[in-house]
Structures are given as C-alpha cells and as structure tokens.
N, C-alpha and C positions, 0 to 999 in steps of 0.2 A: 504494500500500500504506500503511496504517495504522499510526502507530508505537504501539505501547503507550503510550506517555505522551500520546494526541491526547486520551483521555476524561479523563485527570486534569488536565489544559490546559482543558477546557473546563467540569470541575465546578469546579477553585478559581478560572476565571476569574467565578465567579459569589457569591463572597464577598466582602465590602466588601474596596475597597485592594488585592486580589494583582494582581500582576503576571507573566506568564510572561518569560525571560528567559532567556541561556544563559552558561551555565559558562565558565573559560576552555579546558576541555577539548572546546569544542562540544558537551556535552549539555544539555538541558533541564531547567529549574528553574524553580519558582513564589518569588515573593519576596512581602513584604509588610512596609512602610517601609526597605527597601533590603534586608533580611536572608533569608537562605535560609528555606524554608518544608519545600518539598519538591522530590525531583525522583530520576532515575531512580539507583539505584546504580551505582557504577564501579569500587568495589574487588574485586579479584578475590574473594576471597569470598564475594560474592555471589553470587545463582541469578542466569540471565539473567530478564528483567521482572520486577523488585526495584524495588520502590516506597520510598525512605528517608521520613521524614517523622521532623518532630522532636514529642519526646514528653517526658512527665516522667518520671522512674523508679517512680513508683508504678503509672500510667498503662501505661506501657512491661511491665510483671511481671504486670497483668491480662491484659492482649492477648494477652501471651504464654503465658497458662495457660487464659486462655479459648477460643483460638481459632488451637493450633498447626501447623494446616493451610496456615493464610493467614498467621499473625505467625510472625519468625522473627530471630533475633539471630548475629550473629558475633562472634568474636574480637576482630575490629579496629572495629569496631561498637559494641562494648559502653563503651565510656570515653567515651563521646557520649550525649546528651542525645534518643537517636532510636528507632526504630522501623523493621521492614523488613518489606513486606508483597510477596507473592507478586501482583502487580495479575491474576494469569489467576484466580483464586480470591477475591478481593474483587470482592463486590457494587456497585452504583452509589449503594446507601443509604451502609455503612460508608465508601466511598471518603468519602461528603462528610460522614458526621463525624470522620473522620480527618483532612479537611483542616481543618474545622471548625476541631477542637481545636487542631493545627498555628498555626493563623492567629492565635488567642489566646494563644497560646505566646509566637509568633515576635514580634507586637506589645508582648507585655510585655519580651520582653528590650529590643526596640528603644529604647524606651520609659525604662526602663532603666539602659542602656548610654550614653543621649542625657544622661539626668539627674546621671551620675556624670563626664561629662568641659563642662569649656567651651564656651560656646556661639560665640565667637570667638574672634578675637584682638584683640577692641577692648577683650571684657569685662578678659581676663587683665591688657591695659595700664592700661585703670582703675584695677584691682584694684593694680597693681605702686605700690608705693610714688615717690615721684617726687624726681629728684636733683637738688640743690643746690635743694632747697625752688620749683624751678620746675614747669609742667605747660604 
C-alpha cells in the first residue's frame, strides 16, 4: 500500500539538494540544507493526508483565498511560516510548485540562519582577544 507522502517523496526528490528524511516522530519529511521543507502533518488539527509545506505569509493568504478546497490553515498552524494542503485534492503540477517555492524558502532561511551564527570555533578563538599578550 501507498503512503500519501510516496508522490511528494518523489516530486521534491526531483529539485536541486532535497532530501527525504524522517522526523523524530517517524514521519516523513523532505529537507533541503538540513532544514524542514515539507512533510506530512501531525498535529491533531489537522485533516488526515495534510501536506505542511513552509510558505511566506503573503504567499500562504493567496492559496488560501484562491484555492480553499485544497489550502487550509489551523489554529496551531497559523504562528508558523506554513501552509496545509489536503495532498487527495492537489494536482501533480501544484504539488511541485509548492514544493518549488518551499525549497526556495527553506534554502534562504538556511542560508541565513548559517550567515548570522559562526562558522566554528576556531573562527570565534581568533576572533577572542588573547591573554597576557600571548596566542
């Protein structure tokens, strides 16, 4: 038997860099430079085959006006940077620019996120001024 997530495993295994991967809850998720991309929902809130994918909030309030059969937001959902789509009513086109955009998302935070912290800890010793005038 086929899990709902075997065709979104195999459309973002088809964009540069993701990776499938799984959760520490055992479910499945795509990543891309180590960071969640997408993958199936698990908060009770959710419908069963809930597809999360992360989104912008401009991004996230089109979907959601355009197309509220397939997009759909919760509660606990909404303080997050995501998107929840029903995968039995997403197409095979919108799945992959969903993931698409997801993957351009997730890469910039990485990106990011990489830029705003150290890159070792050789840099940081460099960087530390040195006692008693020795190095």
């Amino acid at each position: 038997m086929k899990s709902p997530f075997d065709l979104v495993r195999q459309t973002g295994l088809t964009l540069p860099g993701v990776e499938a991967a799984v959760r520490y809850d055992g479910s499945p998720v795509l990543k891309v430079a180590g960071c969640f991309m997408a993958g199936l929902a698990s908060h009770e809130s959710a419908e069963p085959g809930t597809l999360v994918v992360r989104t912008d909030v401009e991004e996230r309030e089109w979907l959601l006006a355009d197309a509220p059969e397939i997009y759909y937001l919760t509660e606990y959902y909404r303080k997050y940077p995501l998107v929840l789509a029903r995968l039995s009513r997403l197409d095979r086109d919108a799945l992959r620019d969903l993931l698409s955009v997801s993957r351009q998302l997730t890469l910039a935070k990485a990106t990011s996120s990489r830029r705003s912290r150290p890159s070792s800890g050789r840099a940081r010793r460099e960087a530390a001024p040195s006692r008693g005038g020795r190095r």
